[in-house]
Every structure is written in C-alpha cells, then in structure tokens.
C-alpha positions in Angstrom: 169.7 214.4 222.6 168.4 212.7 219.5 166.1 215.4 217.6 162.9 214.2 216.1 161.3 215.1 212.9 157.4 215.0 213.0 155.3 215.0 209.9 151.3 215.1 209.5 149.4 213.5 206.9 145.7 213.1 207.0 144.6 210.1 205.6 140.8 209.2 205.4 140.1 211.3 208.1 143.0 209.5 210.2 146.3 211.9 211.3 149.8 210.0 210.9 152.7 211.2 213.1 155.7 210.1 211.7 158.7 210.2 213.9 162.1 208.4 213.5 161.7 204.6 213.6 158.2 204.8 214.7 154.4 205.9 213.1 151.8 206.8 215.3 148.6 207.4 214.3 145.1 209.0 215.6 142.2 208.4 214.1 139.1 210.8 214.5 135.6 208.9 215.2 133.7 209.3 211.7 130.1 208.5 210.9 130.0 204.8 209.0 128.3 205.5 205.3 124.4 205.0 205.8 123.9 201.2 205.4 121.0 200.5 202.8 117.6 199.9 203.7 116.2 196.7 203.3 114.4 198.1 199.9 117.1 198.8 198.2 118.8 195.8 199.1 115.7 193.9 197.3 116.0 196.1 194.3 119.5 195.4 193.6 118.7 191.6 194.6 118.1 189.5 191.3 116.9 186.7 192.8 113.7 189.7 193.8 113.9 192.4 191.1 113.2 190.0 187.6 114.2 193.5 185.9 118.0 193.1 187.0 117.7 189.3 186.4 119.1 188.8 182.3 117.1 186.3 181.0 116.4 185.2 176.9 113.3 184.4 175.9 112.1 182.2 173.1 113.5 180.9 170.2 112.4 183.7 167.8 114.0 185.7 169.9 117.2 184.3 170.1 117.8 184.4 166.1 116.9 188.1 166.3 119.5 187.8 168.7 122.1 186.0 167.0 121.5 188.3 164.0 122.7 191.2 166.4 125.7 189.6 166.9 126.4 188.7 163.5 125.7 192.4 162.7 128.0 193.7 165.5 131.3 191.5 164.4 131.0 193.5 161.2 132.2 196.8 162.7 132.2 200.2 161.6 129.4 201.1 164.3 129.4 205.0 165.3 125.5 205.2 166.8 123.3 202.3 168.7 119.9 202.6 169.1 118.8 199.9 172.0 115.3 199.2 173.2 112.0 197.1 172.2 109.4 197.0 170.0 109.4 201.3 170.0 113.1 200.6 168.9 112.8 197.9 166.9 109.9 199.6 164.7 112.6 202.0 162.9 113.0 199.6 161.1 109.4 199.4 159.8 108.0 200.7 156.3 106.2 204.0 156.8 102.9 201.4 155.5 103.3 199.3 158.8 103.2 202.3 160.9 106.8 202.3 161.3 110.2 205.3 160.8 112.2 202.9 158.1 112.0 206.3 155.9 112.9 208.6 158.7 115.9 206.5 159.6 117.6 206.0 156.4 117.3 209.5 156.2 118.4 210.9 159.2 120.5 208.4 160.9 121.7 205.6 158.6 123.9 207.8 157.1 125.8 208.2 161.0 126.7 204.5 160.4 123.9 203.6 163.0 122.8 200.1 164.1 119.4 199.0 165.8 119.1 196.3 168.0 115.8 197.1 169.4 113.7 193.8 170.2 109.8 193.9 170.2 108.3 193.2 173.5 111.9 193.5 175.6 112.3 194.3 179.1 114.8 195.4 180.9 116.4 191.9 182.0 116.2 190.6 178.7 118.4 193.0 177.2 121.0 193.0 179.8 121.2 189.2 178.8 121.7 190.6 175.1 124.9 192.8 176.3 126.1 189.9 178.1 126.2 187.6 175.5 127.6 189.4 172.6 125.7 192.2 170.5 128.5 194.8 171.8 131.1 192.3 170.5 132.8 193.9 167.6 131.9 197.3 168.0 132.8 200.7 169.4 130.3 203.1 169.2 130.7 206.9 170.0 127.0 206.8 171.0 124.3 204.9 172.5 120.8 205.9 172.1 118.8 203.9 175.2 115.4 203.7 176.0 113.8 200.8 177.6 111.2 200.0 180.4 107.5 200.6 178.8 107.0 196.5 179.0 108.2 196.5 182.7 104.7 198.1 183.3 101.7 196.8 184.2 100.5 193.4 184.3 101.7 189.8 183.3 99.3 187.5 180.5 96.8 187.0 183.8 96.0 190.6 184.0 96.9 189.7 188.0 100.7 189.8 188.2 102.5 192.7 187.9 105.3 192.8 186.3 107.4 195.1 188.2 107.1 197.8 190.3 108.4 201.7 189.0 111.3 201.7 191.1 112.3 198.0 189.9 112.0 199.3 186.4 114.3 202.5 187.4 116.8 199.6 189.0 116.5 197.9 185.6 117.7 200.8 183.8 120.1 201.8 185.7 121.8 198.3 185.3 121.7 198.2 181.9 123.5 201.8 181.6 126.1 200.8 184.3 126.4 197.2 181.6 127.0 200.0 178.6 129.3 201.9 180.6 131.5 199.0 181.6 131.3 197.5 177.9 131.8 200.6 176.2 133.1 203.2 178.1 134.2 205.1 174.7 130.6 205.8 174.2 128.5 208.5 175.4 124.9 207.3 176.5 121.7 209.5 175.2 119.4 208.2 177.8 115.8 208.8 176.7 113.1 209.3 178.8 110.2 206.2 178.3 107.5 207.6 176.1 103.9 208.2 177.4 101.2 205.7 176.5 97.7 205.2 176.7 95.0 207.9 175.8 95.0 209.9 178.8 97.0 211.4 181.2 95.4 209.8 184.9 96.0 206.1 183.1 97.5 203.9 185.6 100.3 202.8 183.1 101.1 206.2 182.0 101.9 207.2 185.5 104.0 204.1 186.2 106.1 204.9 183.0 106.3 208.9 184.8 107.4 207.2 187.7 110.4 205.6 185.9 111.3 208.5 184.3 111.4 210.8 187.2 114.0 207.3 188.9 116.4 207.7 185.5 116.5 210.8 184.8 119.2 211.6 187.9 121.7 208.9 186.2 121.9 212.2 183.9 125.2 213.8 184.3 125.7 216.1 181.7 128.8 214.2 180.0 128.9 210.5 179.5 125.1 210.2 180.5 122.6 212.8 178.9 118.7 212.6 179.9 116.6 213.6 177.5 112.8 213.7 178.1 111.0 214.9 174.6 107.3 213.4 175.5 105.8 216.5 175.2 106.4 217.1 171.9 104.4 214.1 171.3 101.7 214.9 173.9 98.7 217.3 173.2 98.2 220.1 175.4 95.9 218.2 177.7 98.4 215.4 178.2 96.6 213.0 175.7 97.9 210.6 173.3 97.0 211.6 169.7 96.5 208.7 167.5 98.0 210.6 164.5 101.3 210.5 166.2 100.6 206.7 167.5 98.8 205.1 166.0 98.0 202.0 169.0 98.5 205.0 171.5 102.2 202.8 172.5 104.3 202.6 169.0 104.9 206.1 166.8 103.7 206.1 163.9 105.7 208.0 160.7 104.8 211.2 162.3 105.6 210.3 165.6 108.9 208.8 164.4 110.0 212.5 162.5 109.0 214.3 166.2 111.4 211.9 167.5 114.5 212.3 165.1 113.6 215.8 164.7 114.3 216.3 168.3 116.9 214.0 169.4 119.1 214.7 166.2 120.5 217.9 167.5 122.4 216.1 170.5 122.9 213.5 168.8 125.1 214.9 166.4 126.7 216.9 169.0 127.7 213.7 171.2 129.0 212.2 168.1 131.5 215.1 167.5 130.1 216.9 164.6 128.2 219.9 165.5 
C-alpha cells in the first residue's frame, strides 16, 4: 500500500492538505472586511470632495508655480516647508508681518525650500505635486500643514467650501501623494493653526475638527503629528493679535513660537540631534 505524506499550511485563513499527486483544501468561513459606508465612499469620491479634486488656479498662480519647479530641478533640498499663505509668509520681511528673519536664521541654513502658496487648499496643492515641484529633489523632511482655506465659506458667504471631514480627506491625500513621491522623506505633519479671536468661533472649531481627523495619520516614524497651537493661544483660548497680527497669519513673534517649537524635531528627523 502506497503511504501518503500529509502536510498543513494555513493560508489566509484556508488549510491546504497536500498529499501525493493531489491538494485538497478547506477553507474556514471568515467575515468579508466591513464594506464602506456610503460617506466615505463620497469623501474619497473627487467628482464630490473638491478637496481631493487637484485643480490650478489662475495665472499668478501658476508662475509661482512654475518658479517652484524651477527651484526644485536645482537640487540640494534637505527640508520642505508646504502649505499657503501661513507658509508662504516665511518668506515675508519682519515689516510685512512676516518670519523672513526667523527663517534665514533657523532653517535656511538646513538647506530648506518653501513652496507655500497664499490662499491654497488642499486640491490645489495636490495638483502642485502632480505636476512637478517634487521633481529634482529628495528631501529628508517635509514640513506640511494645509487646510485653514478649506474652511468656511466661498466669495457668496453661502457656499461652503468643504466640510471638516472633506478637509481631513484632503490631507490625508496629499500625505499619501508625499509618501509615494518621496518615500525617503519623513513627514512633520503640523496641526492647522487656530484662527479667529475666540475660541466658540465657528471657523475655529471647524479647523479643531480637522485636526482631531489628521492627527491619527501620526505614526511615530515616517508621519509625526505635531499640534503646538497652544503655545500661540492665550490661556482662555484667544487669539492674541501680538502673535497674529490679522488673528489668521503669525506675525514675527508668532513665526519665532513656531520655529522655536518645531526646531527640536525637526532637527531630530533630519538626523542631527
């Protein structure tokens, strides 16, 4: 009588029998993943989340844009700052309100590039990645924070723009866009800062909304969360205009709270602390 060798393996919840000549196999009944609800299906929908949708905007724009590009073929990038206007106003002298001084002191020297746009949302800088500001570069860090113009209401003071959890869905596509593009690079995912005087403003709590969505993309190694808004709050959870100015932007002093207290991981993501 022919003597047959059986062998187990367990394969995605499946057992194989393998005999000679022959595999049988028995599979055990196992729950389907969860399908996803018809809200998250809209969220991740482009064609009904305009924050996922990359779109440019207008001419202006675009040369800012192409400048980007230009500036990325160069090279020799170690740290990028993305975002809008709260971004994009490093680049500002400390008479217009902006951190020009506080950058080329702290992080020029880390061979750092900003391409922050005033006024950007989320969709519109996914369209940037896409079409070539990451060209030419490899940066060991990414310094992102985005979503304050995703808030509130279109020109008509009617439309919203997008709902917290759109904005969140935003976000996350851009970090999933950096990951894919640059997946040398760690990502310092900042939380959106507060705005507007008080702490009950409707905006404000949209932008707490957001943050409380992005902050579980944190995952201690390629993606670090960083929330420092209450350094820049007052006890009460007001705005001071001392730290900025239009209660939206930092101004100088705003702008040294913020290097002061992102430098420390910063310079431990790039590898030198």
């Amino acid at each position: 009588m022919k003597q047959t060798t059986r062998l187990s393996l367990r394969v995605l919840g499946c057992v194989a029998i393998l005999g000679v000549g022959a595999l049988f196999t028995s599979c055990a009944t196992q729950a389907p993943l969860p399908a996803a609800s018809a809200a998250e299906l809209a969220l991740r929908d482009p064609a009904r989340n305009s924050a996922i949708n990359p779109v440019p905007r207008d001419e202006k724009w675009m040369k800012r844009h192409q400048g980007f590009v230009a500036a990325a073929a160069k090279g020799g990038v170690d740290l990028l700052f993305v975002g809008d206007s709260i971004t994009d106003f490093w680049r500002n002298a400390p008479e217009k309100n902006g951190g020009r001084a506080v950058w080329d002191r702290e992080f020029a020297p880390l061979h750092a590039l900003n391409i922050g746009i005033s006024a950007d949302r989320t969709q519109h800088v996914l369209w940037r990645l896409r079409n070539g500001e990451l060209n030419g570069i490899d940066p060991k860090v990414i310094v992102l924070m985005i979503g304050t113009n995703n808030t509130g209401f279109e020109k008509d003071k009617v439309t919203p723009r997008n709902t917290p959890a759109q904005a969140a869905e935003g976000v996350r596509a851009i970090v999933r866009e950096l990951r894919q593009r640059e997946p040398q690079a760690k990502i310092l995912l900042l939380a959106i800062f507060p705005r507007n005087e008080g702490p009950l403003d409707a905006q404000r709590q949209q932008v707490n909304e957001i943050n409380r969505e992005i902050a579980q993309l944190h995952n201690g190694d390629t993606i670090r969360f960083l929330d420092i808004n209450a350094k820049l709050l007052e006890p009460d959870g007001t705005l001071s205009r001392d730290i900025m100015p239009d209660l939206l932007h930092p101004g100088p002093k705003g702008y040294e709270i913020w290097a002061a207290a992102i430098k420390p991981a910063v310079l431990e993501m790039l590898g030198q602390k």
